[in-house]
C-alpha positions in Angstrom: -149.8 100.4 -44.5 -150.7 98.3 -47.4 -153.3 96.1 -48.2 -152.4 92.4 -49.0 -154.4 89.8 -50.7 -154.1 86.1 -50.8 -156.3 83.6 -51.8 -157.5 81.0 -49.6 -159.0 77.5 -50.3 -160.8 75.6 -47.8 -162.1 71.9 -47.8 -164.9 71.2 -45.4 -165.4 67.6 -45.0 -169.5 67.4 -46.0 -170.0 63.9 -43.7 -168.0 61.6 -41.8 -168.6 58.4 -41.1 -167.4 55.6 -39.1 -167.8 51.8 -38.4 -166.4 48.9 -36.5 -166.8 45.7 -38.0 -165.7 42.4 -35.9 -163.6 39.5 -38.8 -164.7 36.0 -37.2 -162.9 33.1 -39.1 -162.4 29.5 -38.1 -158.4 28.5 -38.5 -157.4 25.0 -38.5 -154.4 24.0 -37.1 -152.4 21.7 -39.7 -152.8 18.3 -38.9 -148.5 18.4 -39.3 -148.8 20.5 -36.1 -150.0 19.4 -32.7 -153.2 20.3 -31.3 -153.9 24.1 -29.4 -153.9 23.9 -25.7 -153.9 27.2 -24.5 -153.3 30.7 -26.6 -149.9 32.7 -25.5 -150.0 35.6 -27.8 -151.4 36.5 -30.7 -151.1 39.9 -33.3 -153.5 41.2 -35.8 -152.5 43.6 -38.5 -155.2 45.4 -41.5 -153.9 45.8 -44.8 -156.6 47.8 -46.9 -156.5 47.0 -50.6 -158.9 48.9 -52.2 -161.3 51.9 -51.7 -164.3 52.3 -53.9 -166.7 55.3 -53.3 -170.2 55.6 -54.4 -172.6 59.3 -54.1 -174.2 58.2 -50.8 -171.3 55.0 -49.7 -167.8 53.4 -49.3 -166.7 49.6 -49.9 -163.3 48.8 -48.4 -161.6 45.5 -49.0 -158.7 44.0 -47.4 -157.0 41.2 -45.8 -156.5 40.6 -42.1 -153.1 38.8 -41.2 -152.7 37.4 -38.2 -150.3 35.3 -36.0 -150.3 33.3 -32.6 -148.0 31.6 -30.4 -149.6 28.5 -28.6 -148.6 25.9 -26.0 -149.4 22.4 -27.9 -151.2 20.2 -26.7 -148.8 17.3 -24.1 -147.8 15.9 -20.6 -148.5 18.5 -18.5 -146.6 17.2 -15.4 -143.3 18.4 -17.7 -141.9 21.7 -16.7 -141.4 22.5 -20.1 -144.0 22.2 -23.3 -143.4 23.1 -26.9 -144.4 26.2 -28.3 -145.8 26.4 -32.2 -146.5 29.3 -33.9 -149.2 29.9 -37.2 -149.5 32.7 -39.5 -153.0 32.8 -41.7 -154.4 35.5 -43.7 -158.0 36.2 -44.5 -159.7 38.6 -47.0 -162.7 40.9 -46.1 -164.9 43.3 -47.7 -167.1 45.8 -45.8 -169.5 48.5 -47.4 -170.8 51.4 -45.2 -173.8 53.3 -46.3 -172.4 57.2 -45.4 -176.5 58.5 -45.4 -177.4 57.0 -42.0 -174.4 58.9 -40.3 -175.3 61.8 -41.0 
C-alpha cells in the first residue's frame, strides 16, 4: 500500500448576495404607429455590460431590450384588427451594498 499525495485547492465563497430590482420606463408609441389598445405579448431580455466590484459592493450596468406585440387601436365590430409590433432598449445601473447580506 502506498501513500499518495495530491494537493487540493478550495475556494469558499466569503458572502453571497442577491437582489431584485424592478426597470420601470415609460415607452411611447411613434406617432407613425397607431395607438395601443390592448397588450398580446411581450418579451424582456438582460444584457449585463459591465461588472465593477468594490471591498464591501457590486455595481452592474446593462440594458434591458424588450419587445411587444399589440392590437392597435380601430373598429372593433371588425373580426379582424391589425397587429404592430415595437422593440425599445433601455440602460440601467444597479449597485448592491454586499455588507448588509451578510
Amino acid at each position: 500500500m502506498e501513500l499518495q499525495k495530491r494537493s487540493l485547492h478550495m475556494e469558499t465563497p466569503r458572502l453571497h448576495a442577491s437582489k431584485q430590482v424592478v426597470l420601470e420606463d415609460n415607452v411611447i408609441i411613434p406617432d407613425t404607429n397607431k395607438d395601443a389598445d390592448k397588450l398580446l405579448l411581450d418579451r424582456g431580455k438582460i444584457t449585463i455590460e459591465e461588472v465593477s466590484s468594490f471591498e464591501d459592493a457590486v455595481t452592474v450596468k446593462g440594458k434591458l431590450h424588450f419587445k411587444a406585440l399589440y392590437l392597435t387601436e380601430g373598429n372593433r365590430s371588425l373580426r379582424w384588427r391589425a397587429a404592430s409590433h415595437l422593440k425599445k432598449s433601455c440602460r440601467w445601473r444597479d449597485f448592491v451594498q454586499a455588507s448588509m447580506y451578510m
